[in-house]
C-alpha positions as CSV (number, residue, x, y, z in Angstrom):
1,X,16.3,-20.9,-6.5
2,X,15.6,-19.9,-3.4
3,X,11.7,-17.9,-2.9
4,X,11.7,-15.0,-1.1
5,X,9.1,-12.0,-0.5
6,X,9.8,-9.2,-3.5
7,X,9.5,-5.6,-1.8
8,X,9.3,-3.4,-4.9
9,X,10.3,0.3,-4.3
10,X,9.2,3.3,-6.4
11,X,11.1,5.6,-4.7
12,X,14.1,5.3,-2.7
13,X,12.4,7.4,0.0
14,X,9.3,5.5,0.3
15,X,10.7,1.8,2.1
16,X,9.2,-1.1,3.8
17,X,8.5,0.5,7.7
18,X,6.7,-1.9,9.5
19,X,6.5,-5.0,7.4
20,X,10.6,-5.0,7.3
21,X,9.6,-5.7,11.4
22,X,7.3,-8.5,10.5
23,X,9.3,-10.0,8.2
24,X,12.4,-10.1,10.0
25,X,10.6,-11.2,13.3
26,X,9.2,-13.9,11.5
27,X,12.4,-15.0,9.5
28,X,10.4,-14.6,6.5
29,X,12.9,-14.3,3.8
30,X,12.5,-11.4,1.4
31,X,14.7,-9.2,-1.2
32,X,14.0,-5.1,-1.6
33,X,14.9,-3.6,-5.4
34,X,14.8,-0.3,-5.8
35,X,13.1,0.6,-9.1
36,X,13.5,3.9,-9.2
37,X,17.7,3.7,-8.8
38,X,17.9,0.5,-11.9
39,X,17.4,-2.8,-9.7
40,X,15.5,-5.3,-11.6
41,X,12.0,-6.8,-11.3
42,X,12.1,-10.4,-9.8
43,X,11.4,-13.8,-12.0
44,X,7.8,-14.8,-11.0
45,X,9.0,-18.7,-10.3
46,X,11.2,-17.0,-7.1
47,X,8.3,-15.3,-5.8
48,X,6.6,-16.6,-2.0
49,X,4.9,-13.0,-2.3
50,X,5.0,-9.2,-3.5
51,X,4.3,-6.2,-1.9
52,X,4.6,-2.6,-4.1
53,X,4.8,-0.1,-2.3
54,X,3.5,4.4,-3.0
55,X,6.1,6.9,-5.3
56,X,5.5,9.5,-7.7
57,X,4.5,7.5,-10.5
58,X,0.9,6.8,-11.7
59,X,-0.4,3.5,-13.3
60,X,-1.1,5.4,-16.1
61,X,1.9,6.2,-17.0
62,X,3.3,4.9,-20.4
63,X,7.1,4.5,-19.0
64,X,8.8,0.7,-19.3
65,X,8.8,1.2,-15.4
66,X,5.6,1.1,-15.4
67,X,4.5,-1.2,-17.9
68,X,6.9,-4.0,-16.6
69,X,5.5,-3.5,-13.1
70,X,2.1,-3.7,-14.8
71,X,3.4,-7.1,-16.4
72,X,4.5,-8.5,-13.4
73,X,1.0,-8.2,-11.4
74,X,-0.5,-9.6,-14.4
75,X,1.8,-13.1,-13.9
76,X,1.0,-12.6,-10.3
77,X,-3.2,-12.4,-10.4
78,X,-2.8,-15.4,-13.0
79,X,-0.6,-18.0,-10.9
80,X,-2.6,-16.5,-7.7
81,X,0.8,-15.7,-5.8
82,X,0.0,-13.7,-2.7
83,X,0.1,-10.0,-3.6
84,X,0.1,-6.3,-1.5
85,X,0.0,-2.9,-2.8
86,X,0.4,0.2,-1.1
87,X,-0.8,3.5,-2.6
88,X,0.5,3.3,-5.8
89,X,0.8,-0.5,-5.2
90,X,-3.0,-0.2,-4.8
91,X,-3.3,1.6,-7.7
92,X,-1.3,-0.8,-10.1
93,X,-3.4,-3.7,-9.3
94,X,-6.6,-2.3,-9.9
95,X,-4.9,-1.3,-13.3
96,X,-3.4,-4.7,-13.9
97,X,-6.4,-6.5,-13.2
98,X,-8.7,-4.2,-15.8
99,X,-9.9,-1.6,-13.4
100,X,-9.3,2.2,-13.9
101,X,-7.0,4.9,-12.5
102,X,-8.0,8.5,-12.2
103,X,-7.4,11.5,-10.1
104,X,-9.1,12.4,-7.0
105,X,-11.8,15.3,-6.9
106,X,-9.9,16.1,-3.5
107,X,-6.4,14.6,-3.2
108,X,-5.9,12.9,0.2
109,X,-2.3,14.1,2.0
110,X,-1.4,13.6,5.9
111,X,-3.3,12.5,8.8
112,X,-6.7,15.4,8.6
113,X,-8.4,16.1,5.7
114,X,-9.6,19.9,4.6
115,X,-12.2,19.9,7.5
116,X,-9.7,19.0,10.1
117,X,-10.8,15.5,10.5
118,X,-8.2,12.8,10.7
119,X,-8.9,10.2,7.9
120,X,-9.8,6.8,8.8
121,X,-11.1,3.5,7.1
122,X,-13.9,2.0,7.7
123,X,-14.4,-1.8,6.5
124,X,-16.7,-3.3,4.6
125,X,-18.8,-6.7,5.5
126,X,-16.6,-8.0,2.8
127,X,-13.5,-6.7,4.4
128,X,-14.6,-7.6,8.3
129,X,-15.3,-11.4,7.0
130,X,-11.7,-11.2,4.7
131,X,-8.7,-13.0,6.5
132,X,-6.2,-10.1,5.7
133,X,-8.5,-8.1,8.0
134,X,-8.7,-10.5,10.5
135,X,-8.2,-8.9,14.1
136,X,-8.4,-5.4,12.6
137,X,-10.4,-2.8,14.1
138,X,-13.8,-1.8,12.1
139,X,-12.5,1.9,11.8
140,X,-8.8,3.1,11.6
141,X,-6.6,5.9,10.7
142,X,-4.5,5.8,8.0
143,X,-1.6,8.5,6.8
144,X,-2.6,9.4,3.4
145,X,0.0,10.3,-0.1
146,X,-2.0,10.2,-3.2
147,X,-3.9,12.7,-5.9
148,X,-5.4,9.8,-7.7
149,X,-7.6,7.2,-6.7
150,X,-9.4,3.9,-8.4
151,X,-12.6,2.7,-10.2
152,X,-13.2,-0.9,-9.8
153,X,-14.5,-3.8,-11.9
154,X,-17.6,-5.8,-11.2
155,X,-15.1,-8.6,-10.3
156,X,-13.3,-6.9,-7.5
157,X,-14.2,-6.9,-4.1
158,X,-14.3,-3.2,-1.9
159,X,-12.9,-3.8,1.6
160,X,-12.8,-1.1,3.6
161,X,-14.1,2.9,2.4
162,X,-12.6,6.1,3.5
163,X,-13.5,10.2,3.2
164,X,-12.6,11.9,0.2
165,X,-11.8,9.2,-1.7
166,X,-14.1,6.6,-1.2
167,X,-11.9,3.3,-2.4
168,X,-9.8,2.5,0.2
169,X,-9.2,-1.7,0.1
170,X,-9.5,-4.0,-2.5
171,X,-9.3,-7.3,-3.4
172,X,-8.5,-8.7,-6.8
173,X,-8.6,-12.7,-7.3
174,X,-8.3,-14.7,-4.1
175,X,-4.6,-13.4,-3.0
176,X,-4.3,-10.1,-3.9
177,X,-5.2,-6.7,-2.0
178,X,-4.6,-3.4,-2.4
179,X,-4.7,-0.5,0.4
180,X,-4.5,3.3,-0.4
181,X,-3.0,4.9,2.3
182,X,0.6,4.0,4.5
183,X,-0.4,1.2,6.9
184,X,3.5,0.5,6.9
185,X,4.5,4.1,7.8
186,X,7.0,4.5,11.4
187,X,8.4,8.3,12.5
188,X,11.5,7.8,10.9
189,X,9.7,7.6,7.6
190,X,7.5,10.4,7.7
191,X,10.5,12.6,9.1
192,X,12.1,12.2,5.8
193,X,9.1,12.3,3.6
194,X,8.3,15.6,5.4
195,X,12.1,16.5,4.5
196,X,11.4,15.3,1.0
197,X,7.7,15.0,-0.4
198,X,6.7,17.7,-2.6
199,X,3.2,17.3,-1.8
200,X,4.0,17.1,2.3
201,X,6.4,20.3,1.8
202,X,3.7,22.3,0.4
203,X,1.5,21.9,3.3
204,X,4.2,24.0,5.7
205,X,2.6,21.5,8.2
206,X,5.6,19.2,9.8
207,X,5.0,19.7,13.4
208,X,1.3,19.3,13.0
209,X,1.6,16.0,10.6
210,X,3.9,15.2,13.7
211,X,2.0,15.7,16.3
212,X,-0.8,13.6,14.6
213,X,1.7,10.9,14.3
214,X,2.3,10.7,18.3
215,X,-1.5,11.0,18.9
216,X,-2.4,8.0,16.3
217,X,1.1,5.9,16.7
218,X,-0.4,3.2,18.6
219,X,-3.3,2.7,16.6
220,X,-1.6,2.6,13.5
221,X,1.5,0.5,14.6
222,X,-1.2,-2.0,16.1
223,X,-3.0,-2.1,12.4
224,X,-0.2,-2.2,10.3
225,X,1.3,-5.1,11.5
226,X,-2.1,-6.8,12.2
227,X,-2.5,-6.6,8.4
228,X,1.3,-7.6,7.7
229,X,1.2,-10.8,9.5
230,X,-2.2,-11.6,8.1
231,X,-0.9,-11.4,5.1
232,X,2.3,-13.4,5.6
233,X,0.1,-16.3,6.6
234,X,-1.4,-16.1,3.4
235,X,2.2,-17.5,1.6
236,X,2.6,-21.1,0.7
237,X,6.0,-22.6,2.1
């Protein structure tokens, strides 16, 4: 059997971006199922890594989608394979690994939040001192997706904080993070989520959201793959 990086899709819509660039520039080897159209969940022994990415869904959702991707990050915590979430990735392993899932007071969506400021992380001393945040800058933006946010456990590490919704990074176990907003997001992506998102469409804000995206590009291209390869180096051969 030959191990591979598992890219898990929740929606068709919502792909790789930036870490299908890491990957293939590092000849990592790596399958991509799309859950939402019927593709299966991986076995756990082909595994060098998984990284779930944002959709529609929540964690709290009692659908076998969701309780088999539940399942999965549960194998995954115990046998301490490497491990990235994205948005509802995020979300998922704070649920798998005993924490809670709940909406957000203010739901985070685009680049600005309701006062016009553009959202950005700030790391923690846990997350400056964590290798996946090696080489990162102490403050960066982030493209935000998401009405629901997470409350840790007492065992869980916060690694970087944002605006509205506080919980930005996590770390559950030794090899397994979570980030809340699109580090892997490129143009291409957010021209179809503009075409497509429900939650982007209601804003009537494309050219804006677009704008932001050539203002911010470098930043968050240089962040996004920072974090990708850090976390490739985290795979055992």
């Amino acid at each position: 059997m030959t191990r591979n990086v598992a890219i898990l899709q929740n929606i068709t819509r919502e792909g790789p971006g930036l870490l299908l660039n890491v990957l293939e520039d590092q000849s990592v080897p790596y399958t991509l199922r799309d859950l939402s159209q019927g593709d299966p969940l991986p076995d756990v022994d082909s595994l060098l890594a998984v990284v779930i990415l944002g959709g529609p869904d929540s964690a709290n959702d009692n659908t076998p989608k969701i309780r088999q991707e539940l399942q999965l990050i549960r194998q995954v915590l115990n046998r301490q394979i490497p491990y990235l979430g994205i948005c509802l990735g995020m979300q998922l392993l704070v649920k798998a690994g005993g924490g809670k899932v709940l909406p957000c007071h203010t739901p985070e969506i685009g680049f600005r939040n309701g006062n016009g400021q553009f959202y950005r992380v700030q790391l923690t001393q846990a997350g400056r001192q964590d290798p996946l945040l090696s080489g990162v800058s102490r403050t960066f933006p982030i493209f935000h997706l998401h009405g629901e946010t997470v409350e840790l456990t007492t065992g869980m590490q916060l690694l970087g904080i944002g605006n509205d919704c506080p919980v930005q990074l996590v770390k559950v176990g030794t090899k397994a993070y979570g980030i809340q907003g699109h580090v892997e997001i490129t143009e291409t992506m957010l021209k179809l989520w503009l075409e497509e998102d429900p939650d982007l469409i209601r804003l009537d804000n494309a050219e804006g959201i677009l704008q932001d995206f050539h203002v911010l590009k470098s930043e968050l291209h240089t962040t996004g793959e920072r974090i990708f390869r850090n976390f490739l180096m985290m795979i055992n051969p």
